[in-house]
C-alpha positions in Angstrom: 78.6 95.2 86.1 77.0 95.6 89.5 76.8 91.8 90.1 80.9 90.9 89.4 81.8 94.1 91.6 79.3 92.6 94.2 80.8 88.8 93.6 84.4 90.5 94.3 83.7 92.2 97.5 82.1 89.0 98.8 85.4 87.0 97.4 87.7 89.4 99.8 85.4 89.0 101.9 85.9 85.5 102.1 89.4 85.6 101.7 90.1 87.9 104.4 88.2 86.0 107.0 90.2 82.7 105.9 93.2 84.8 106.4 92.1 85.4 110.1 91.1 82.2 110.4 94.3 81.1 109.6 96.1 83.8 111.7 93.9 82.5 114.6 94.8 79.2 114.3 98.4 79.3 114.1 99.3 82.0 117.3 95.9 82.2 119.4 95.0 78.7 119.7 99.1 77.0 120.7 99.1 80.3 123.4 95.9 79.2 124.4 96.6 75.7 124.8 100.2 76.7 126.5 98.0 78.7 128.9 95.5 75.8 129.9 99.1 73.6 130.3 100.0 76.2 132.7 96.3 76.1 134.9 96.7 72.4 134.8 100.4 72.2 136.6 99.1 75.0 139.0 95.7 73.1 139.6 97.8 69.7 140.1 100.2 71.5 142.6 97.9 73.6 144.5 95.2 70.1 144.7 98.9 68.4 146.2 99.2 70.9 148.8 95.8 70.9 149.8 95.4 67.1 150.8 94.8 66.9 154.5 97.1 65.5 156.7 95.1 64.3 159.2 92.4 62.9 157.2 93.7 59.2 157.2 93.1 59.2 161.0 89.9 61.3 160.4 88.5 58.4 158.1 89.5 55.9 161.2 86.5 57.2 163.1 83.2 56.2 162.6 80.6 58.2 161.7 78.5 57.5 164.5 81.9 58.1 167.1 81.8 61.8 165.7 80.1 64.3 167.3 79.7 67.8 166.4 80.3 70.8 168.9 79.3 74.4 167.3 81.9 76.7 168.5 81.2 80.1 167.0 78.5 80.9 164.9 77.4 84.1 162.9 81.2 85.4 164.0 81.6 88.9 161.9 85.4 89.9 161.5 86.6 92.5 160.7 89.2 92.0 157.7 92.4 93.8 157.3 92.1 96.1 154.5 94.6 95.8 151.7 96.4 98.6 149.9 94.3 101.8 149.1 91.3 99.9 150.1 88.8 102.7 151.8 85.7 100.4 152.9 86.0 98.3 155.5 84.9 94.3 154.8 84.0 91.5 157.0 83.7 87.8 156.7 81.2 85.8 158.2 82.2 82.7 160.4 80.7 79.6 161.7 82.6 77.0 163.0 82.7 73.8 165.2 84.7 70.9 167.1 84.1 67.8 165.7 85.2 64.8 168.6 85.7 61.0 168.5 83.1 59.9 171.5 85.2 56.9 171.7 88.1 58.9 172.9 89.3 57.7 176.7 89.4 61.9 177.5 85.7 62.4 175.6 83.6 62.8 179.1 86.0 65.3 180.2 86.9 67.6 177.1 83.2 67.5 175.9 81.7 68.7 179.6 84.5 71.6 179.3 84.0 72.7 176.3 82.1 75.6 176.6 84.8 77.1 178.8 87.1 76.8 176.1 84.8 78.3 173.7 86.4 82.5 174.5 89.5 81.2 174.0 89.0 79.2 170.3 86.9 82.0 169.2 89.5 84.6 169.9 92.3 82.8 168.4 90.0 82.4 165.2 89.1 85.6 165.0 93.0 86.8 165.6 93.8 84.3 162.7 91.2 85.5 160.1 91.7 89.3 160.5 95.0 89.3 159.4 94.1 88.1 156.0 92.5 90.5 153.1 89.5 89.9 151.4 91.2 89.1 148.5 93.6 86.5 149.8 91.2 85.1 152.5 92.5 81.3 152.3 90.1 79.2 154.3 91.7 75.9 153.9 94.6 77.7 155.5 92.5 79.0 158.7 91.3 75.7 159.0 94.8 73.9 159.4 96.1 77.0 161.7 93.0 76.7 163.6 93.1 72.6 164.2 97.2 72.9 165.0 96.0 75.5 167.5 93.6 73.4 169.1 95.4 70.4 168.6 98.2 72.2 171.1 95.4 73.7 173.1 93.9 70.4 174.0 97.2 68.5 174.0 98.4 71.0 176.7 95.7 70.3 179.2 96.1 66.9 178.7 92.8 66.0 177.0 94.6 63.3 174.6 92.8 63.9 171.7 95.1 64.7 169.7 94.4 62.5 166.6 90.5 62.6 166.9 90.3 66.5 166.9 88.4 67.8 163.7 87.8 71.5 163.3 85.0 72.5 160.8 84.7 76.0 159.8 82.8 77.5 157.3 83.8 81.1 156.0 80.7 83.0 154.4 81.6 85.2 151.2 83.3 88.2 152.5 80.9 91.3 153.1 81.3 94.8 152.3 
């Protein structure tokens, strides 16, 4: 007696996990499967967005024509604090001027630069403060920044328009 009341509770047993199974199968895994469709457009989209304009000119210059100015480094912000946030967080930059030395204006931009560096720093740190630490987009700041400098250079007629690279690298964001 014991052993068929044993044999049926392992037989619903069995049955009621191939009933999940099946339940499973047929409305977790297509909404699953709808869902990773989903990631996939947005992933394709946002990787569209992200391309950089300038990089076709960027890949013109030789690697031995590029040289690397640091600009700002160990740069604390101070981030804007998003909606019922109490603590206050911070982002850590670092960031530099990449130049073509190949450039007819090189000589001139390059023994000026550290003049410029207030004014670059200031306008990066204006940029990244207005950004949370939840929607801190650093491909963003990075085009802002190299249209800003891109202007900044063009308007005292350095001419380096096309061989300006800015490099910035955005630590994870401290509380």
């Amino acid at each position: 007696m014991k052993k068929n009341i044993l044999a049926i509770a392992i037989l619903a047993a069995v049955i009621a996990n191939i009933i999940l199974s099946a339940v499973v199968l047929f409305s977790v895994v297509p909404a699953a499967n709808n869902a990773n469709k989903l990631v996939e457009k947005v992933v394709k989209t946002i990787n569209l967005e992200l391309e950089n304009p300038s990089a076709a000119t960027y890949a013109k210059v030789p690697l031995k024509n590029r040289k690397t100015y640091e600009i700002g480094k160990g740069i604390t912000v101070n981030l804007k604090k998003a909606e019922g946030e109490v603590k206050n967080r911070y982002a850590l930059i670092d960031w530099s001027i990449i130049l073509n030395s190949e450039a007819a204006d090189y000589k001139d931009v390059s023994a000026n630069l550290s003049e410029y560096y207030a004014v670059l720093n200031d306008h990066l740190v204006s940029l990244v403060k207005a950004y949370t630490a939840d929607n801190l987009d650093e491909e963003e700041i990075k085009r802002q920044m190299l249209s800003y400098c891109r202007t900044y250079f063009r308007s005292s007629d350095t001419g380096v328009d096309d061989e300006l690279v800015v490099a910035i690298t955005l630590y994870p964001v401290i509380q």
